[in-house]
C-alpha positions in Angstrom: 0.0 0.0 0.0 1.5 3.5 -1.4 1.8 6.2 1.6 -0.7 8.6 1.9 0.1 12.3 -0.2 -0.5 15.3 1.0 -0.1 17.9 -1.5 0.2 21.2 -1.1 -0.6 24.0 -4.3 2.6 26.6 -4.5 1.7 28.6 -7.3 2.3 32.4 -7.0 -1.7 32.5 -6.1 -1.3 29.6 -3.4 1.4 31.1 -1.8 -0.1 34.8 -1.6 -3.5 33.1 -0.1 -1.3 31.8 2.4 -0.1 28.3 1.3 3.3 28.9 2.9 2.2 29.1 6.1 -0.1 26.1 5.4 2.9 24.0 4.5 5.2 24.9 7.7 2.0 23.9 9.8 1.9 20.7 8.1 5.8 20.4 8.4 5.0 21.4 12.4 2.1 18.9 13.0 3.9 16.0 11.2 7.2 16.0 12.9 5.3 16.8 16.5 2.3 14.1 16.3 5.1 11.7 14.3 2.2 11.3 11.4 3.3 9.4 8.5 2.7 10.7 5.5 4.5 12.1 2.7 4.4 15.5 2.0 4.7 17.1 -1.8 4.6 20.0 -3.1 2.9 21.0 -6.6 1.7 24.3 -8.3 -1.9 26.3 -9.5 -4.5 23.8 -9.4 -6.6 26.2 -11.4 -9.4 26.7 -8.7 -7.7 29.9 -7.7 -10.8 31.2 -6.0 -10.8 28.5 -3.3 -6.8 29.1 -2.5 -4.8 27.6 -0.7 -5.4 24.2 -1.7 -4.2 21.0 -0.6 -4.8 17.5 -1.8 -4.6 14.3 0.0 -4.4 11.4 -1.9 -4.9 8.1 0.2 -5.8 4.3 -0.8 -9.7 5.0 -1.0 -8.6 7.9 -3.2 -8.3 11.9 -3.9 -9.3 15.0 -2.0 -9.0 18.3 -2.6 -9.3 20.3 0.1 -10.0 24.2 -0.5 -9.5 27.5 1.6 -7.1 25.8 4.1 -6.1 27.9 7.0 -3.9 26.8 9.1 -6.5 26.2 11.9 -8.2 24.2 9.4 -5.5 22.0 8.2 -4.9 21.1 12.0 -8.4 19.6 12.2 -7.8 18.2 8.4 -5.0 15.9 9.6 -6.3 14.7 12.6 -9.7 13.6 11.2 -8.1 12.7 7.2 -5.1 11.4 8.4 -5.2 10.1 12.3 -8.7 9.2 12.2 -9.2 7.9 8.5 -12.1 10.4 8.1 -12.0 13.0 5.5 -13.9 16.5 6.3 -16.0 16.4 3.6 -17.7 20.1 4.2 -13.7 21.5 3.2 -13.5 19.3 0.1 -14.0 21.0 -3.5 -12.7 18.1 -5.8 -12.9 14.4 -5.0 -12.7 11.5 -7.4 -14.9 9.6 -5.2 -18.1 11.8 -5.0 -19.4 15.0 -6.6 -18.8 18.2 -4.5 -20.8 21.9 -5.3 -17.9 23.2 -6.9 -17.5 20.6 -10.1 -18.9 22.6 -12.2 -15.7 24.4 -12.6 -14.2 22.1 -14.0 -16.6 20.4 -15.7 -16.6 20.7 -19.8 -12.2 21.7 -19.5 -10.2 19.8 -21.7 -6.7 20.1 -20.5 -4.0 20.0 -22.8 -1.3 22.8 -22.2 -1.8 22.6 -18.1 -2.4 18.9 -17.9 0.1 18.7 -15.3 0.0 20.9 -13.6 -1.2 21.1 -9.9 -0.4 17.5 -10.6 2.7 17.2 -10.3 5.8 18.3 -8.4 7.5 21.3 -10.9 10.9 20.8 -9.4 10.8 16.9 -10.2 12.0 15.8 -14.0 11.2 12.1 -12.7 7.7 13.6 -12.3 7.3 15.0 -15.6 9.3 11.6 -17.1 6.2 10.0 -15.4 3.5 11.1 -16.6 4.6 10.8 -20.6 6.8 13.6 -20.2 10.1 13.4 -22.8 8.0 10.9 -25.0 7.4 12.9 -27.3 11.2 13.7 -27.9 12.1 10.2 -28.1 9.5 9.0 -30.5 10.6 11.9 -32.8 14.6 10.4 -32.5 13.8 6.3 -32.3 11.4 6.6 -35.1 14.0 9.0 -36.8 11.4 11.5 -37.8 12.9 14.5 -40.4 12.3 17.8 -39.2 9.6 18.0 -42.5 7.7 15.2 -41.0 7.7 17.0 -37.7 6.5 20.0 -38.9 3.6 18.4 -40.9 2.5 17.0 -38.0 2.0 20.7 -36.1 0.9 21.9 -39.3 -1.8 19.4 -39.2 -3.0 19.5 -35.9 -4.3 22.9 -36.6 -2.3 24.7 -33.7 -2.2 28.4 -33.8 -0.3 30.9 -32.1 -1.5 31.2 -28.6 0.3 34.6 -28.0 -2.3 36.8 -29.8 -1.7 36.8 -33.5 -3.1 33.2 -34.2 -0.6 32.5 -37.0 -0.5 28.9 -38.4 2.4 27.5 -35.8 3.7 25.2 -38.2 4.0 27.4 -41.2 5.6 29.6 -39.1 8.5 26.8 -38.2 8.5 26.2 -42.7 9.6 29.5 -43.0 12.5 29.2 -40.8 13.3 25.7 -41.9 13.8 26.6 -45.2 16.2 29.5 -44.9 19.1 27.6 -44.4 21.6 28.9 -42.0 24.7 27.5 -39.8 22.9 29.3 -37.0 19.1 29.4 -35.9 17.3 30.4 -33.2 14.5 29.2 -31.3 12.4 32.0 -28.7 9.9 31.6 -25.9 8.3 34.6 -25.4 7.0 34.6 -21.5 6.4 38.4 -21.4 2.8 39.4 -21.8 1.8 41.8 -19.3 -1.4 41.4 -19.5 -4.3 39.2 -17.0 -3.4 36.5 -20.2 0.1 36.3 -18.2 -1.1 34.5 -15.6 -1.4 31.4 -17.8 1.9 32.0 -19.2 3.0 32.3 -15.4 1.3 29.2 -14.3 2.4 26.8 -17.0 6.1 28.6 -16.4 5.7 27.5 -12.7 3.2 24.3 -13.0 5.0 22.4 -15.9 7.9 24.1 -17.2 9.3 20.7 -18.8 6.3 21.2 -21.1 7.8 24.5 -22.7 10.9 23.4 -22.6 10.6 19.4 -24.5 8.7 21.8 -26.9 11.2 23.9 -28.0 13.5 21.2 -28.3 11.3 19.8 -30.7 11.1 22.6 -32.3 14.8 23.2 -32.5 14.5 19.9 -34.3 12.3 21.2 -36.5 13.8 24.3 -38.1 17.3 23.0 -37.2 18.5 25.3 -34.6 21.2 25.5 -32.3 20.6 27.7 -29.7 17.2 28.4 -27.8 16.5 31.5 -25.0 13.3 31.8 -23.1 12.4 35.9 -22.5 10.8 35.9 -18.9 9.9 39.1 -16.9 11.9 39.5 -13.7 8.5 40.1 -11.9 8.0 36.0 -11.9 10.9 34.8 -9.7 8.7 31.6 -9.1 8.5 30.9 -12.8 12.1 31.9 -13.2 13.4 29.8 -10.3 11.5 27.0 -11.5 12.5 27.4 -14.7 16.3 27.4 -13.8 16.1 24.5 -12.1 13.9 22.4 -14.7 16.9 23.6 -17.6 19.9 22.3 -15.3 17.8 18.5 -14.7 17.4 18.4 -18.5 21.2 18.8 -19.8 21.8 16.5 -16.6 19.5 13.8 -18.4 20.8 14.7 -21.7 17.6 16.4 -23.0 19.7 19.5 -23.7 23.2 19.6 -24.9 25.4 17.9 -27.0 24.0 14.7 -29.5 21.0 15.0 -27.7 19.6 11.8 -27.1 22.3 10.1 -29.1 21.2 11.9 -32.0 24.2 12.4 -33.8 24.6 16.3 -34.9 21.3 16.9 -32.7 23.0 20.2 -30.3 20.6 22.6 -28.7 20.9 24.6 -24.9 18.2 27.0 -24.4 19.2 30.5 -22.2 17.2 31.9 -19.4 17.0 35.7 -20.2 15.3 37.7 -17.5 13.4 40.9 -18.8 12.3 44.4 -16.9 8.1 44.0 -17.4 8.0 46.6 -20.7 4.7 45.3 -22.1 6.3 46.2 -25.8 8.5 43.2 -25.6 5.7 41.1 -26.3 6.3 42.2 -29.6 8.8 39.4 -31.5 10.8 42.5 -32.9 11.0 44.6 -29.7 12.0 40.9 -27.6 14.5 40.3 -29.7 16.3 43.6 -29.1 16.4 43.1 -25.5 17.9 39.9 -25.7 20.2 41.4 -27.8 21.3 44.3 -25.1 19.4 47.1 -27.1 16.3 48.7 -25.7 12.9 46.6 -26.6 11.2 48.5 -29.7 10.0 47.2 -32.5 11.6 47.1 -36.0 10.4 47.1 -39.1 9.6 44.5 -41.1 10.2 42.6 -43.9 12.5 41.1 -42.9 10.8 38.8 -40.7 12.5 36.7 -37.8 12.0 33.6 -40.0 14.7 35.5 -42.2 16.7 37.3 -39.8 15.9 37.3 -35.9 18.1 36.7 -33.4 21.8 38.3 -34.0 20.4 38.4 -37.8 19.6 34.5 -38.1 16.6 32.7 -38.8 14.7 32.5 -35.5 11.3 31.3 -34.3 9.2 33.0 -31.7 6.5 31.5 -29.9 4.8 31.7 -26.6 5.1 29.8 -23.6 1.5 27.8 -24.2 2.1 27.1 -28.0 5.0 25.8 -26.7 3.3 23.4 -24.0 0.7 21.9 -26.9 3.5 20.8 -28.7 4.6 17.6 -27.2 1.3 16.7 -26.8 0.5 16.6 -30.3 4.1 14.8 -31.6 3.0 12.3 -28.9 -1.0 11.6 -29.2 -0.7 12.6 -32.9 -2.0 15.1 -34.9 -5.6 14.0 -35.5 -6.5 13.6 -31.8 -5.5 17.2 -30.7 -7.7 18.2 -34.3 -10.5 16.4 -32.3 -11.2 19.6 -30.2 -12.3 23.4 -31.5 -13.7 24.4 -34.0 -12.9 24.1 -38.4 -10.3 26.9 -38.2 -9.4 27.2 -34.8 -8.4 23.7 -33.6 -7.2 22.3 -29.9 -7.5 24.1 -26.5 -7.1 27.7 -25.0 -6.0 28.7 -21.6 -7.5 31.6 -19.8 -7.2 33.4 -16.7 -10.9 34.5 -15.7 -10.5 37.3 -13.1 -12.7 40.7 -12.8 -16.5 40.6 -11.6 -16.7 36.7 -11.7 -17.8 34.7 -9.2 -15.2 31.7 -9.3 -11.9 33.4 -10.9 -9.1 31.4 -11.4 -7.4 29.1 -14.6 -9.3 27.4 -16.8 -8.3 25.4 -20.4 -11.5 24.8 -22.5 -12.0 23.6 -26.3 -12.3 26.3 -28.9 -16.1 27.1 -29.9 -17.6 27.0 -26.4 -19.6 30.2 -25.7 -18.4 33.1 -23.7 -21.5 32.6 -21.6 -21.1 29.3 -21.2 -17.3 30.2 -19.6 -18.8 32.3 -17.2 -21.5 30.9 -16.0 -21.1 27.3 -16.3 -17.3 27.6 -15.4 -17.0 31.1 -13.5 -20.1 30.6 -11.8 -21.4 33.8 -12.7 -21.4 36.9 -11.7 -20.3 38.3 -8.0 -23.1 39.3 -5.8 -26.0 38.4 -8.7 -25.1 41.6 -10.5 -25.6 41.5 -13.9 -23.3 40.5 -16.8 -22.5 43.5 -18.6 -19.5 43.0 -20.7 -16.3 40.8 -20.8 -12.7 42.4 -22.4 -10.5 39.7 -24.1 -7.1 40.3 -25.1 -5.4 42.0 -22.7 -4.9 45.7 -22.2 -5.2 45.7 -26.4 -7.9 44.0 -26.7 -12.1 45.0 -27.1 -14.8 44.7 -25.0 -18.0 42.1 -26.3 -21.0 43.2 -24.7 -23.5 40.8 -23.0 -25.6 40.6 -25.7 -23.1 38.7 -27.5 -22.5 36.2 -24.8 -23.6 33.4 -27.2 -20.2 34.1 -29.4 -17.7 31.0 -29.5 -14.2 31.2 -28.6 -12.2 30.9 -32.0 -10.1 33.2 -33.8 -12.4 34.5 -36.0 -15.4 34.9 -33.9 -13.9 36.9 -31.7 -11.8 39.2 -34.3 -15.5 39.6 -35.7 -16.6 41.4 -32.3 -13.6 43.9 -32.7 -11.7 42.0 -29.7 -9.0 39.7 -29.8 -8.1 36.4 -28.3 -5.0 37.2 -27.5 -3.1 35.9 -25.0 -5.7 34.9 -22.8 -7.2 37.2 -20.2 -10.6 37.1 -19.7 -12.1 40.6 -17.8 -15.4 40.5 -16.7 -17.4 43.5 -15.8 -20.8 43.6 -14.2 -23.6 46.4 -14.7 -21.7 49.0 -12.1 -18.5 48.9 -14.4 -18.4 52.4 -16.2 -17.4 51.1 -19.9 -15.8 55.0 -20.7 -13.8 54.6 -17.3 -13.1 51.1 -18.7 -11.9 52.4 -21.7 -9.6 55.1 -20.6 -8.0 52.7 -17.8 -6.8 50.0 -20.2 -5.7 53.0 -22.4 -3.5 54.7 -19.6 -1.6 51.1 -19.6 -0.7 51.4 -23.1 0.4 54.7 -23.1 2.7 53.8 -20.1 4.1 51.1 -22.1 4.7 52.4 -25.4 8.4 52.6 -26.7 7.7 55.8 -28.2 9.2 55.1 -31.2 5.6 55.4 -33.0 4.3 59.1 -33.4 1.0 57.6 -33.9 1.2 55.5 -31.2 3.6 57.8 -28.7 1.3 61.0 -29.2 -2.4 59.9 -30.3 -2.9 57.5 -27.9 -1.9 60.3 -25.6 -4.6 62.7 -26.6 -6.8 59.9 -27.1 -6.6 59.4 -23.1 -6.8 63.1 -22.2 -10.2 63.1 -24.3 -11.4 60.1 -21.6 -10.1 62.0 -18.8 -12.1 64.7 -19.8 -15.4 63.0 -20.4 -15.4 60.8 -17.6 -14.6 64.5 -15.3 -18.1 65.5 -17.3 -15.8 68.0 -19.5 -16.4 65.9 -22.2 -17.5 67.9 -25.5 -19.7 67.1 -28.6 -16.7 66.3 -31.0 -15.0 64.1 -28.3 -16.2 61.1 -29.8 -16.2 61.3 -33.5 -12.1 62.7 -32.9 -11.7 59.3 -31.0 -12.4 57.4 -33.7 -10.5 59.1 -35.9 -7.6 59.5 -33.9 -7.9 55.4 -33.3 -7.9 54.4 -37.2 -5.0 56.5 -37.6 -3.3 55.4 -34.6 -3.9 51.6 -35.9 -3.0 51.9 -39.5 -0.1 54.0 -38.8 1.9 51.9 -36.0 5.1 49.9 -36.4 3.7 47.0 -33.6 1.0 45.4 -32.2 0.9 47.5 -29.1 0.4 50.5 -31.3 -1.8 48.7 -33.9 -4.4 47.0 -31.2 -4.2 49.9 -28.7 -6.8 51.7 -29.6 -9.4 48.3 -29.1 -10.8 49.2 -26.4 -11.9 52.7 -27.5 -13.5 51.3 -30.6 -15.2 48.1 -29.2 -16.6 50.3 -25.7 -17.8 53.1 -28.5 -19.4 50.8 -31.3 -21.3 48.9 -28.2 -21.5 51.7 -25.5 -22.0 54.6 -27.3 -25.2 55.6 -25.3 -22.4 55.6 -22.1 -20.2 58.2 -24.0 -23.1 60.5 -24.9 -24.5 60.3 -21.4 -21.4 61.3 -20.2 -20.7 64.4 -22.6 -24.4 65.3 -22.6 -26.3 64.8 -19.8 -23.1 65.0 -17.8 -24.4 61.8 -15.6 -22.7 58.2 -15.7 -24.8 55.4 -16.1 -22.9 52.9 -13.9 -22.3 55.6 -11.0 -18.5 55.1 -10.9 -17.3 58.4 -12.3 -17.1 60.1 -9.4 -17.4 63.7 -10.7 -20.6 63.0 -12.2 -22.1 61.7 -9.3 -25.1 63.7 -7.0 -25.3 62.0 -3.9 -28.8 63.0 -2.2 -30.4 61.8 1.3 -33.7 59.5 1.1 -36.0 61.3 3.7 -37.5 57.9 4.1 -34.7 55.6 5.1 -32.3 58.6 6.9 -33.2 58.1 11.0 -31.0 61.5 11.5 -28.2 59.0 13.1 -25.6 61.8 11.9 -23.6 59.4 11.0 -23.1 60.6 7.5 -22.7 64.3 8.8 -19.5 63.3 11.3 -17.7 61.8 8.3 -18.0 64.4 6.1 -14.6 65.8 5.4 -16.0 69.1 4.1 -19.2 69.5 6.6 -21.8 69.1 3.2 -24.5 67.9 5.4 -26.6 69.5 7.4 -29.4 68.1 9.7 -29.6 68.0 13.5 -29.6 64.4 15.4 -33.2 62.9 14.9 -33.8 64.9 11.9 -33.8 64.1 7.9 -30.4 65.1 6.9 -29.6 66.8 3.5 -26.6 67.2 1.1 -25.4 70.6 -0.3 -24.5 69.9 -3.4 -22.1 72.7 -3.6 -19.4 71.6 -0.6 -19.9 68.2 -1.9 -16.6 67.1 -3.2 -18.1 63.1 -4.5 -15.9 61.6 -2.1 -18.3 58.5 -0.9 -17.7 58.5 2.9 -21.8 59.4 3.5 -22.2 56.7 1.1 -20.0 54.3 2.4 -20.7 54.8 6.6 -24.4 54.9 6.2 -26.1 51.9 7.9 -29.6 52.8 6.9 -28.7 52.6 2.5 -30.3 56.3 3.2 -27.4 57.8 0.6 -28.8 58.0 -3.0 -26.6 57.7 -5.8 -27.7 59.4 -9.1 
């Protein structure tokens, strides 16, 4: 009889909810009460709303136990583990019996992060385990030619998972064919947007994953040398990373004759980058590796022709990457299986914003946005209702609720005006102010831009000042008409993606929000009630009891009314701060 597990979920999310302390506690309680069990260690489980998580695994089978404190785990082990009886009102996940909370993961189909909160990150035997390296080795002992390997991707379907959605394998054609002593593989683990999560995750859950598949790929296009481009702001992923790329030139995965494949030399290079958003851009990533600062270059030529020190070089993210020995292994046809006609396989996104259950999730292309956040996200928080959801990242557009019956391929959601993107999925309920909205995920890319772009450097500038204005209630009856003039130029004139999808938001909130922006300029009132400046706040004489409440935490004294009496608000002092709002026990503060 195998030794009971207990598992405990060290992903960046476990261990801000708390996971660390969880562990020592575990560590405390094991060595004091001499309990025998083996303790492991593994990453996001995906079910980031019920953090920290820890999973026992015993010979009746698996629990997942969710929101462990560390008052909780004591009472976990002693009933679980002493007592053989597991606390079934903490578990979220069991194999044995259904729990309330299996509808998040019902209807996933995990690919890219099969492994992980599965298995140990820090463990090549544990990767090795579960099929990991296969994939590698059937290419060598069936002595596959890079052509044959690159069919294979090419008929699987897989796209680029970064944003762009590019055919993966024709990509790797193009680079094969220009022959060259030296090519260059990239993994581009920069996105700064709620998409990086994912990227994050599978960096920290599975990194053997990214890194068996740019092996194969280095087989593919024949290259020699391989770096992975990580922001400095994951030192999880990065340590994990570090240590994954030391096991596998110890095992001969990396290296010299790799696998005994004569000729067959690849090391891949851990470069750490400083967060600039613009790097996500191939061009721009490239001339940070290279020691220049990350902006974009022009192109023809493409990386395919010269890249990397002016070599053929491949760029792909960190989950195309982790598809790819899953296809080379379980074959082209099976991956095919799932998605849709043109957009085949999986996608990985990080559902965060007004949802209910936020966390990771990995579903089949052509289910519904609606049926992602409410058969998966459980909905909205607090039974609000579902006004909008912005894929994308900070670049991408925002499809309105009416529209919740879109699937999730490529070209259904270009068609909306957003963008798949890397993977971030915002959701906003009915008190989310879409102009606000707008001009938020605007000031991001105007803090990111290289500059290099006038288009991009100056007109997304004025761009924001015109949302600053209107959501102030200074907004004028040109504002909008100049925005969308200002965002076609700004989009057919920039050098990079950041410049060319940066005006999304703007365009998507306009074309199905409009009524928001002309409330705002006209009638000088928001519709959601979050723009503060456009916001009268007003006493209901039949809920106020004349507590004074609202009056004593008034910073500017704009409310009158002795104690026992209906209060009221002089507009004029009034300076929309929200204490009254906020303090009042009675909901006697009207917002209009």
């Amino acid at each position: 009889m195998e030794k009971t597990k207990v598992i405990v979920g060290l992903g960046s999310c476990g261990i801000a909810a708390g996971a660390g302390k969880v562990l020592d506690k575990i560590n405390a309680l094991q060595k004091a009460e001499k309990l025998d069990f083996e303790v492991k260690r593994t990453s996001c489980i995906g079910m980031c709303f019920k953090e920290p998580l820890v999973e026992i695994i015993d010979n009746t089978g698996s629990y997942l136990y969710g929101e462990v404190t560390e008052n909780k785990i004591v009472e976990i082990l002693d009933k679980h583990i002493a007592q053989q009886e597991p606390v079934i009102e903490y578990i979220v996940k069991s194999d044995l019996f259904e729990t309330k909370d299996d509808y998040f993961l019902n209807d996933q189909v995990k690919i890219a992060t099969a492994r992980c909160g599965s298995i140990d990150p820090e463990a090549i035997e544990e990767y090795e385990a579960t099929k990991g390296y296969l994939a590698i080795r059937k290419i060598i002992n069936k002595g596959l030619s890079p052509d044959e390997v690159i069919s294979e991707v090419l008929d699987s379907g897989l796209r680029g998972r970064g944003g762009g959605g590019f055919p993966t394998g024709l990509k790797w054609r193009f680079a094969l064919n220009n022959k060259a002593e030296e090519k260059y593989i990239l993994c581009n683990a920069d996105e700064g947007d709620p998409g990086a999560f994912m990227d994050r995750s599978i960096l920290e859950g599975d990194p053997h994953s990214v890194i068996e598949g740019m092996i194969i790929g280095a087989y593919a296009i024949e290259a020699n040398g391989g770096v992975i481009y990580c922001r400095a702001e994951y030192p999880l992923a990065i340590k994990r990373l570090n240590i994954a790329l030391d096991q596998a030139r110890a095992k001969g995965y990396l290296g010299q004759n790799i696998l005994g494949k004569e000729g067959f030399n690849f090391d891949i290079y851990l470069k750490e980058g400083a967060g600039a958003f613009v790097c996500g851009e191939e061009t721009a990533l490239i001339a940070s590796i290279e020691g220049e600062r990350g902006m974009p270059r022009k192109r023809p030529p493409f990386p395919a022709e010269k890249g990397l020190w002016q070599k053929p070089t491949n760029i792909n993210n960190v989950e195309t990457w982790a598809n790819i020995p899953w296809i080379i292994y379980n074959g082209a046809q099976e991956y095919a299986e799932y998605g849709t006609e043109k957009s085949k396989g999986t996608k990985v996104f990080a559902l965060t914003g007004k949802i209910t259950n936020g966390g990771l999730i990995e579903v089949p292309m052509g289910m519904t946005i609606n049926d992602v956040i409410f058969k998966l996200g459980g909905g909205i928080q607090n039974d609000k209702k579902f006004k909008a959801v912005q894929m994308g990242g900070p670049s991408g557009g925002c499809i309105p609720a009416y529209l919740g019956d879109t699937i999730i391929d490529y070209d259904s959601v270009n068609s909306t005006g957003a963008i798949m993107g890397s993977g971030g999925m915002v959701i906003m309920d009915e008190t989310t102010c879409m102009v606000d909205m707008a001009r938020f995920f605007l000031d991001f890319t105007v803090k990111e831009s290289c500059g290099k772009c006038t288009f991009c450097r100056m007109g997304t500038k004025r761009m924001l000042e015109i949302l600053t204005r209107i959501t102030q209630g200074e907004g004028k009856e040109t504002d909008i008409e100049t925005l969308e003039i200002l965002a076609q130029q700004i989009k057919e004139n920039s050098l990079c993606g950041l410049g060319q999808t940066a005006p999304n938001p703007v365009l998507t909130t306009i074309k199905y929000f409009r009524n928001e922006y002309e409330a705002h300029i006209n009638d000088k009132k928001c519709p959601a009630l979050n723009c503060k400046k456009l916001i009268t706040y007003k006493v209901d004489v039949e809920k106020c009891t004349g507590c004074t409440i609202c009056a004593r935490n008034c910073p500017t004294d704009a409310i009158l009314g002795e104690r026992k009496q209906i209060h009221e608000v002089v507009e004029e002092k009034c300076i929309k701060c929200g204490m009254c709002y906020s303090k009042c026990n009675f909901d006697a503060i009207l917002l209009s």
